[in-house]
N, C-alpha and C positions, 0 to 999 in steps of 0.2 A: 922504456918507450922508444919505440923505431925514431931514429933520425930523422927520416924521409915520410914526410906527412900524408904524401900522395900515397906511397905505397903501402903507409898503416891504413890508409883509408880503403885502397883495393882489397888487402888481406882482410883486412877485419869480415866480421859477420854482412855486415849489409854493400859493402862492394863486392862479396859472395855471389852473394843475390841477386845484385846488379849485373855484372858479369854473366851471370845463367840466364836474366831476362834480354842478354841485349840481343843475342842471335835470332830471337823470335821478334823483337819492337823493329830490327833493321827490317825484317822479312815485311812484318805489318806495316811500316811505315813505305817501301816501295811498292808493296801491294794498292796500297790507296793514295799513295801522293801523286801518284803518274793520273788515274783518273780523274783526281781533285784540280791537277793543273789543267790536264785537261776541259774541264768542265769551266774553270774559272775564265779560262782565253774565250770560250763560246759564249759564256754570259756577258762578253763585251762587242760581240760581234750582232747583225742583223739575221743568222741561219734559220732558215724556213729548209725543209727537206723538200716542199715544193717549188726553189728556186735553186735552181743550181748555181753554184758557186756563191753563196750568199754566207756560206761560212766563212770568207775572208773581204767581207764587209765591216770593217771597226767601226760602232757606233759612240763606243765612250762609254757610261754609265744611265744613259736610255732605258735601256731592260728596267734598270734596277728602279728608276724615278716610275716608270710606269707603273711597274707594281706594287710598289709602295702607294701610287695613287689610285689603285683599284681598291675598290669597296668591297669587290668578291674576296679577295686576300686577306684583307682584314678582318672580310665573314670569316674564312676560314681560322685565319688565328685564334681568334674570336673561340669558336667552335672546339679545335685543338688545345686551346688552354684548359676548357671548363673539362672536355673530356678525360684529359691527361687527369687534374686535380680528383674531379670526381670518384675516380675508376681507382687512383692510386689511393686515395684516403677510405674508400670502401674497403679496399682489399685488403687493407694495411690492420684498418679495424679487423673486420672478420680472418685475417689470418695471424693474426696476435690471439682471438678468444679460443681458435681451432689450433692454434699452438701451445694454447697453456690447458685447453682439456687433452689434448694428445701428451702433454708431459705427465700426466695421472698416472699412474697404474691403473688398467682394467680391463676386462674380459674381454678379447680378441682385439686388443690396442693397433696389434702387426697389422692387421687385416684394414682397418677404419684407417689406416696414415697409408695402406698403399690405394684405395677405392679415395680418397678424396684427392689424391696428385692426378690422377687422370685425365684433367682438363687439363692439366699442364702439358702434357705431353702429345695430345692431341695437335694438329695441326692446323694453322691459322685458317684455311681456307676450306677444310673441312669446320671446323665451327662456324663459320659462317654461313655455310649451307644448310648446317644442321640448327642453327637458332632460325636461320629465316620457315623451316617447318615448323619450329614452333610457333611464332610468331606468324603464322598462315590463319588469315580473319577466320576463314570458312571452316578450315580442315584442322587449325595448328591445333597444338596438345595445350595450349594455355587456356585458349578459350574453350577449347571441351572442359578443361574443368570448373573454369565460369560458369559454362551452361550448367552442367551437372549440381552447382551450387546456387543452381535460380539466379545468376547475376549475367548482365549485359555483357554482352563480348565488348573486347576492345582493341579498337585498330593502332594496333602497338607500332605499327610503321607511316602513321600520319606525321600530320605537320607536327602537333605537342608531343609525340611520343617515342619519335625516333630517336632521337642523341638518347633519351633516357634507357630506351633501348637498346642501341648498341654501349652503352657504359654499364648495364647490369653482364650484358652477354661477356664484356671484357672482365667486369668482378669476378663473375664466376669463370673464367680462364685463367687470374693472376694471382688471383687469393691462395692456391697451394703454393704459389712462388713466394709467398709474405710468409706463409705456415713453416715452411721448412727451415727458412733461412731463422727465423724467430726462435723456433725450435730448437735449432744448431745453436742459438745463444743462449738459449734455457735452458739446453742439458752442459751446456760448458760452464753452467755457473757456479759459485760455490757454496754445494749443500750446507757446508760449517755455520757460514753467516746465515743463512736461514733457519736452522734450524735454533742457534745461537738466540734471536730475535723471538722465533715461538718460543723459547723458554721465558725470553723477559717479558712476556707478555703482549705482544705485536699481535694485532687481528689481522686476516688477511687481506683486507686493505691497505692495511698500512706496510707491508712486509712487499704487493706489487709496488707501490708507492715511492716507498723509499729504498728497497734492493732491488727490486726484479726490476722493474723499469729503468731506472740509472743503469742497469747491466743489460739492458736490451736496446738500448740506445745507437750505439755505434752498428747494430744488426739491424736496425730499422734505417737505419740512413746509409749502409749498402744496400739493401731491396729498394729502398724508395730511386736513389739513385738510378739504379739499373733501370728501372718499370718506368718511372721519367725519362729517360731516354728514348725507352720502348715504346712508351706509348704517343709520344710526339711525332714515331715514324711507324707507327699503322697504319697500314693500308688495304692489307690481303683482304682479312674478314670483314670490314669494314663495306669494300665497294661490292664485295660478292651480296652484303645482306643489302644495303641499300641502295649504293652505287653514287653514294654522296647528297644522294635526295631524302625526303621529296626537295624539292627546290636545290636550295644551299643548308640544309638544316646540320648535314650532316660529313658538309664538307671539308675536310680535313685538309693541315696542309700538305702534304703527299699527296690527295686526292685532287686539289686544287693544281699542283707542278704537273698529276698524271693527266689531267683534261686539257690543260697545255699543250703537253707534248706530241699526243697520242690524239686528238682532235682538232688541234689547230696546228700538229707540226711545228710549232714556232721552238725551235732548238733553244734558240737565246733565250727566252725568256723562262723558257723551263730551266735551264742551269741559273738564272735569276734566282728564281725560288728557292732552288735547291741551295745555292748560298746562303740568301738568306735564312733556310730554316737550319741549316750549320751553326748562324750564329746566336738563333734563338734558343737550339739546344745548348749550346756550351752557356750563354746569358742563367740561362734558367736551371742547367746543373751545377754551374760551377760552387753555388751558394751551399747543396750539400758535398759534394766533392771537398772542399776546402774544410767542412767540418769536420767530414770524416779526415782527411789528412792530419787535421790537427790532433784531434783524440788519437791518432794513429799513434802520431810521432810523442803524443804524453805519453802512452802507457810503451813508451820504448826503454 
């Protein structure tokens, strides 16, 4: 055993690793720390782009009491919560049952895992244009086939049916991000114990249950992770289908700091927001981040 604890510590395997990541975390971390300082000094200042010199107006923490006492913020949180939850636990479902029939063997398997990632790869503000045709009362493809089945069209961008709307449109764009990553952890597993298990008798319920699931665990709480993050800062496809309406139904917080900024010009309080939804995502990832860290550091 090295003397020198520090430098068992660099040699070893995981200050290996450390070492190869730090060149890229320096790069990422000047990349974004200079705009985040940035943004933070403005979030204290009164800057209107329609007052000139109004960026070296110090107000204190103003911005932030404001918007904290806005009700449209809270709609939007409000709105941003249910969406993120929704969208993520749909997708999470449906790309776990689309990851364990793609784990099968079967006839043109290749073909069916590359035709269903496609919405992944698609880009955010082309799907959004392309669900708002569907979703077109008069002309879209949804209600043609209402019609065509004798049932009522439905204004799928009114008041009741917008959020529901854009969180199917988002299912179906995330749902190959849950399939793949799920999949990576269903072909990583080990066939021994399953097969092991259908010889003692295990149905397969009990065999997702008690092996495949414990072993897909730590793979579902990276995607979720990631898609919780992601989905707390949509915006693109989001304002192209509805534009945050009708009203506030569909106002997100992004949507809300972009009607700020880009409408009312008020600088300050748009990096307001933008802090504050900083610390709503770290609040609200940090809970699987640490689980995953944990499981990380057990199976070390």
């Amino acid at each position: 055993m090295s003397a020198n604890p520090v430098l068992a510590a660099v040699t070893g395997r995981r200050g290996v690793a450390l070492l190869f990541l730090l060149p890229a975390a320096l790069v990422l971390t000047l990349i974004y720390l200079g705009p985040m300082l940035f943004a933070l000094r403005a979030s204290f200042t009164a800057w209107l782009l329609t007052s000139p010199g109004s960026e070296n107006i110090f107000i204190g923490v103003e911005n932030y009491t404001d918007v904290m006492s806005s009700p449209e913020f809270w709609s939007a949180v409000h709105v941003t919560v249910i969406y993120a939850l929704m969208s993520i636990c749909c997708g999470l479902t449906l790309g776990t049952i689309f990851a364990l029939m793609l784990d099968s063997d079967f006839y043109a398997q290749s073909f069916f895992r590359s035709i269903m990632i496609i919405p992944m790869v698609i880009t955010p503000s082309v799907i959004g244009i392309f669900w708002k045709l569907l979703y077109e009362e008069d002309s879209g493809v949804f209600n043609a086939v209402l019609t065509a089945l004798h049932l009522p069209k439905v204004s799928w961008l009114n008041l009741d049916m917008a959020l529901p709307s854009i969180i199917l449109m988002d299912v179906w764009q995330t749902t190959p991000f849950f399939m793949l990553v799920i999949l990576a952890g269903l072909q990583a597993m080990d066939r021994n114990a399953v097969e092991a298990a259908r010889v003692d008798g295990a149905s397969g319920v009990q065999l997702f249950r008690y092996i495949t699931l414990p072993h897909l665990v730590p793979y579902m709480l990276i995607a979720t992770s990631f898609r919780a993050i992601a989905a707390m800062g949509d915006f693109d496809k989001i304002w192209l289908l509805t534009g945050g309406g009708p009203g506030d139904r569909t106002t997100t917080i992004t949507i809300f700091a972009y009607k700020i900024g880009f409408s009312a010009f008020d600088i300050g309080r748009t990096t307001a927001v933008a802090w504050i939804f900083v610390v709503v995502v770290l609040v609200a990832s940090s809970p699987l981040l640490w689980r995953l860290f944990k499981t990380a550091m057990r199976d070390q």
